[in-house]
N, C-alpha and C positions, 0 to 999 in steps of 0.2 A: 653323892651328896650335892647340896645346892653350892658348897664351899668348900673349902678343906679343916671347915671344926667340924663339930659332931653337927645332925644334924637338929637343932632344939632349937624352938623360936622363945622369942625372947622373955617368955612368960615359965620358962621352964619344960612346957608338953616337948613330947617327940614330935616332930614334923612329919607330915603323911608325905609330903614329898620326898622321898629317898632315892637321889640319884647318884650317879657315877661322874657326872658332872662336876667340874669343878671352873669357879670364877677367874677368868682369863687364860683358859687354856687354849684357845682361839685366836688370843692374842701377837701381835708383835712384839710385843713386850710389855713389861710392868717400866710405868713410869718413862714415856718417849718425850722427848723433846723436853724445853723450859719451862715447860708447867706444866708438866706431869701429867703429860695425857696418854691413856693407855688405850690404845685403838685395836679395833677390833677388825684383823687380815680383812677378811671376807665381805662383809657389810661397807666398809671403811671405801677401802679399793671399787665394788663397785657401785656408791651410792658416789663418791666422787666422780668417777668416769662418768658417771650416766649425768651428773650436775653439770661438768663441763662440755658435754656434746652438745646439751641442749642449750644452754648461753652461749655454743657458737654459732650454732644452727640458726636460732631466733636472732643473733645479732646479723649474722651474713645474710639470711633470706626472711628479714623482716617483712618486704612486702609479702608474703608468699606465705608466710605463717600466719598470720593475723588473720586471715577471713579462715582459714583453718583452726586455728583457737579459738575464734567466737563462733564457726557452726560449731565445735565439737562445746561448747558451753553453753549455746543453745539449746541442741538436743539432750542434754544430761539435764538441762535446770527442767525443761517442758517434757520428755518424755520421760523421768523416775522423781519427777514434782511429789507423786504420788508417794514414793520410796520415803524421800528425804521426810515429809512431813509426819509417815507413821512411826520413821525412826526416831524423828525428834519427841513425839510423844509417848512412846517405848522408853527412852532414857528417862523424861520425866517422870513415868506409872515407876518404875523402877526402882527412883529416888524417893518417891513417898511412898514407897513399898517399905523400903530401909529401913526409914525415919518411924514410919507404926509397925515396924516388926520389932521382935525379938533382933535382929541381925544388928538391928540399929543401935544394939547396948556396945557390943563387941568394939574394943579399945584396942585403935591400930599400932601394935609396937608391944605388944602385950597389956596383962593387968596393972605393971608397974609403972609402964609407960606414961610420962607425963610433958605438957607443949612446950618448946623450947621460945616460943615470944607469944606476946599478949595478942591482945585482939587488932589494937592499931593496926598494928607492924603487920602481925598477918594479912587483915585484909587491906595491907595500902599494898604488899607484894601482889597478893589475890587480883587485884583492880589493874595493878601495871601489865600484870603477865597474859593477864583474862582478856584486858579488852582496851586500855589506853588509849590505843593514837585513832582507833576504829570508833571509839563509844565519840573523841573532841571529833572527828570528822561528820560522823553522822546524826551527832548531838542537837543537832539544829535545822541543818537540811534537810534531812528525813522526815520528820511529821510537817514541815513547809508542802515540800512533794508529795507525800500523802493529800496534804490537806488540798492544794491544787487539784490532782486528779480528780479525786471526791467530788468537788465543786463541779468542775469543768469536761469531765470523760465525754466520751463518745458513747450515746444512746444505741442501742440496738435495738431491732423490730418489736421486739417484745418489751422495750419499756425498761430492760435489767443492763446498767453497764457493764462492757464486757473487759474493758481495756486496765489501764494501769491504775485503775481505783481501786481501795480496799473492799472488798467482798462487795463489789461491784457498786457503791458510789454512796451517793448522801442525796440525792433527788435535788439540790438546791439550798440545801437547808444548811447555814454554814457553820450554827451550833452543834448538827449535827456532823460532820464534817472533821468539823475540830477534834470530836467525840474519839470518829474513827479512824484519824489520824494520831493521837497521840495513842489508843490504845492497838496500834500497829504496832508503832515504832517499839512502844515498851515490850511487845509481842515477843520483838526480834533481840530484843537485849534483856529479856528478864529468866524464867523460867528455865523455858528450853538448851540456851545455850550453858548454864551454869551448869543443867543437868546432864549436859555432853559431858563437859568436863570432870564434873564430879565421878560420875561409874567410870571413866579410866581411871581417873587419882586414885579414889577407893582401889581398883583391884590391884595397884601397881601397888599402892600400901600394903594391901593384905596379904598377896603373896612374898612380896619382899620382908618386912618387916616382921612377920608373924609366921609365914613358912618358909623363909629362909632361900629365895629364890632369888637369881640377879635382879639389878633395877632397871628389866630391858621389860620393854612388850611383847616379846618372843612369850615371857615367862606368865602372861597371862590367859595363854592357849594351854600350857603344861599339861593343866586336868582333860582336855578336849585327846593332845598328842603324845604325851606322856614323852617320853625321850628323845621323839622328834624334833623336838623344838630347840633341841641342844646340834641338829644339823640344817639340811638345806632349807627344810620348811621355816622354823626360825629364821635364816638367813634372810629369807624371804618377807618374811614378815619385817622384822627390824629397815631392812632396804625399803619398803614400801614408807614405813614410818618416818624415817629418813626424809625419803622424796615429798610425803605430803606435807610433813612439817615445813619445806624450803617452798614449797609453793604456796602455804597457807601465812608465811612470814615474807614472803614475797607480796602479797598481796596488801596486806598492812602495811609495811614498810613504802609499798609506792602510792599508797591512798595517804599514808602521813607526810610525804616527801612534794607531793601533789600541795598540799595543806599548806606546809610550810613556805615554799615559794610561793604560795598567791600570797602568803601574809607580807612576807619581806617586800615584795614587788609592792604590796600595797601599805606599808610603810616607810620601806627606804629606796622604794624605784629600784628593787633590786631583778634583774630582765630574766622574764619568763623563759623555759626553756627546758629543754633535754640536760643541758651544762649544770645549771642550776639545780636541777633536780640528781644529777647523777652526782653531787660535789655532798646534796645532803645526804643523799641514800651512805657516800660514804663516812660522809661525820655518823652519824647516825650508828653505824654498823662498830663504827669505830667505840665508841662509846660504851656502846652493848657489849660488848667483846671484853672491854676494861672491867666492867663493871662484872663477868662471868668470872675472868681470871683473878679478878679481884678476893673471889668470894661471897658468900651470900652475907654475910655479914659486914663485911668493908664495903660490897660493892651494890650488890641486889635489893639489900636490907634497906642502905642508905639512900639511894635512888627513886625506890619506891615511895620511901616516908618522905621527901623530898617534890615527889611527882603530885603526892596526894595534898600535899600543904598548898603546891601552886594550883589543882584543883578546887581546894578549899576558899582559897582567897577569892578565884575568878566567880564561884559560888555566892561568895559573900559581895562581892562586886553584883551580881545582877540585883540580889536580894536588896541591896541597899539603892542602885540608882533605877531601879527598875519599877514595876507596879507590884509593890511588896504582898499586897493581901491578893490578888491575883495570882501571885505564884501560890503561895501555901494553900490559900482556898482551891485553888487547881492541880495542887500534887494528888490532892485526895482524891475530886471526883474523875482526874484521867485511873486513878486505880484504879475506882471503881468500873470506869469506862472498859477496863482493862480487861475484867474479871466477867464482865457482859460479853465481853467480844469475845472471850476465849474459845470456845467452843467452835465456833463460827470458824476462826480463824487458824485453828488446828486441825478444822477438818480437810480431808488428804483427795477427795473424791468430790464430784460435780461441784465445783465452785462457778460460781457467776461471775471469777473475778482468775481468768484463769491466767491471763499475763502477768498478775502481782503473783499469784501464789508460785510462779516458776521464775519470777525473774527478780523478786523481791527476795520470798520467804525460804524457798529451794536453793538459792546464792547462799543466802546464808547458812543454812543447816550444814551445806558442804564445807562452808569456809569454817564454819565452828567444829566440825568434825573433823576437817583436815588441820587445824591446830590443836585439834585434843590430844594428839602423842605428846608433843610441845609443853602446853601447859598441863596436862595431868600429870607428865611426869614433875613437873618443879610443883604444885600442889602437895 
């Protein structure tokens, strides 16, 4: 069985998954340590080890890594460019597959099942967990540098930019420009990454909730492994989940940590640096941690709704001292601009624009991929 009650999802039906299996037999124990964390031998042990080699590794021979971590993220973004961009619109065809099937009726937690908080709260958790400190970071900067390359790239014989302009430039024209820099930018934050997110959440829903499966990613191979996934292959799986989630929140955290020091520095003359930045990673971490053991509701809950109000205000702040009917009359037509360029901008194959599409569009599918263990399971 998936547990040690019978095996029935929570709608009443028998669950097609019938295994021998049982939740935390793998375990060190039920309930370690002062919050009750029950950790699992095998994954635990070496997704830690493997954490700590490589924060020593990269802290002792930093010079030595670094042109090794950026070829080995060069050739992943420019040579499987192609990869990332069919996966990302595999996830999307996927999502509105869902949504106009029959499948899309099916109520995660059974028929009974009903949401435990409203739509706020949900999606102010949804916003913090999704995409936070990544969306204030590149909120701004992002269709700037779109909007530059477009203008200003490097012409190629043929007349077609080839370099870091969106689907190869804007010929001059800076209305146009503008066009295909903000329906870049929304490119990278709308769509695609939500529907990363979504097909892990959904399966980790439906097998746990409704078949009666741990709330591990192991358990979403079950139907492909059937019993396997209750050994090495699972093991494998879960560690891999592990490791990309610490380097998909590694990445965040040092683009927010980056953020925050130039603010202070350019507010309170607070000095640029490694110190600085390594002092917020740890507030920072610190915080996160409280607000986990806190609970979703004391800490997650509150955090979120919290995050979204100081979103709100800064919102209301541009809207008020800014060019008020420029913004609203320009939410609309970059959508539209958005829904023009898609096509364009999703294709995976001969682009004109082949630096953006591996060093832009490619970073990201990875980054939002290697956080979908992460955030699909808190989804």
């Amino acid at each position: 069985m998936a547990d040690s009650r019978d095996p029935m999802t929570p709608d009443g039906e028998v669950s097609p998954y019938d295994t021998d299996y049982q939740v935390g037999q793998d375990n060190i124990i039920v309930n370690v340590g002062p919050f009750g964390l029950d950790i699992h031998n095998r994954v635990f042990a070496i997704s830690g080890i493997a954490v700590i080699v490589f924060v020593i590794l990269t802290l002792v021979f930093q010079s030595d890594v670094a042109p090794l971590f950026k070829g080995m993220l060069n050739w992943l973004t420019s040579k499987l460019d192609w990869f990332f961009l069919s996966a990302g619109n595999v996830f999307v065809i996927i999502c509105l597959g869902l949504v106009f099937s029959p499948l899309g009726k099916v109520r995660l937690g059974g028929t009974l099942a009903r949401p435990d908080y409203n739509y706020v709260t949900w999606f102010s958790m949804l916003f913090a967990a999704g995409m936070g400190i990544g969306l204030m970071f590149y909120g701004v900067s992002e269709p700037l540098s779109h909007f530059s390359s477009a203008m200003g790239g490097t012409v190629a014989e043929n007349g077609v930019r080839t370099d870091w302009a969106p689907l190869g430039g804007a010929s001059g024209s800076a209305e146009e420009a503008t066009r295909l820099a903000m329906a870049a930018t929304i490119f990278h934050w709308a769509l695609h990454p939500w529907a990363i997110y979504a097909v892990l959440a959904l399966g980790l829903a439906l097998f746990t909730f409704n078949k009666g499966l741990p709330l591990t990613i192991r358990s979403l191979f079950y139907p492909l492994l059937g019993d396997a996934v209750w050994g090495w292959p699972g093991h494998l799986i879960d560690i891999l989940a592990v490791l990309a989630t610490l380097f998909g929140l590694a990445t965040s955290l040092g683009l927010g940590a980056s953020q925050a020091a130039s603010g202070l520095n350019f507010l309170f003359d607070v000095p640029l640096g490694q110190t600085t930045q390594i002092v917020l990673v740890i507030a920072i971490t610190a915080i996160a941690t409280f607000s986990v053991v806190a609970g979703l509701d004391a800490g997650v809950r509150r955090l979120s709704e919290a995050n979204m109000i100081l979103a709100g205000l800064l919102l209301l702040f541009i809207i008020v001292v800014g060019p008020t009917m420029l913004l609203f009359s320009g939410f609309f037509s970059n959508l539209v601009s958005y829904i023009e360029f898609l096509p364009a901008l999703s294709n995976p194959v001969s682009r004109p624009d082949s630096n953006f599409a591996a060093g832009w569009t490619s970073f990201y599918w990875a980054w939002w991929i290697s956080w979908s263990p992460f955030v699909g399971m808190f989804i």
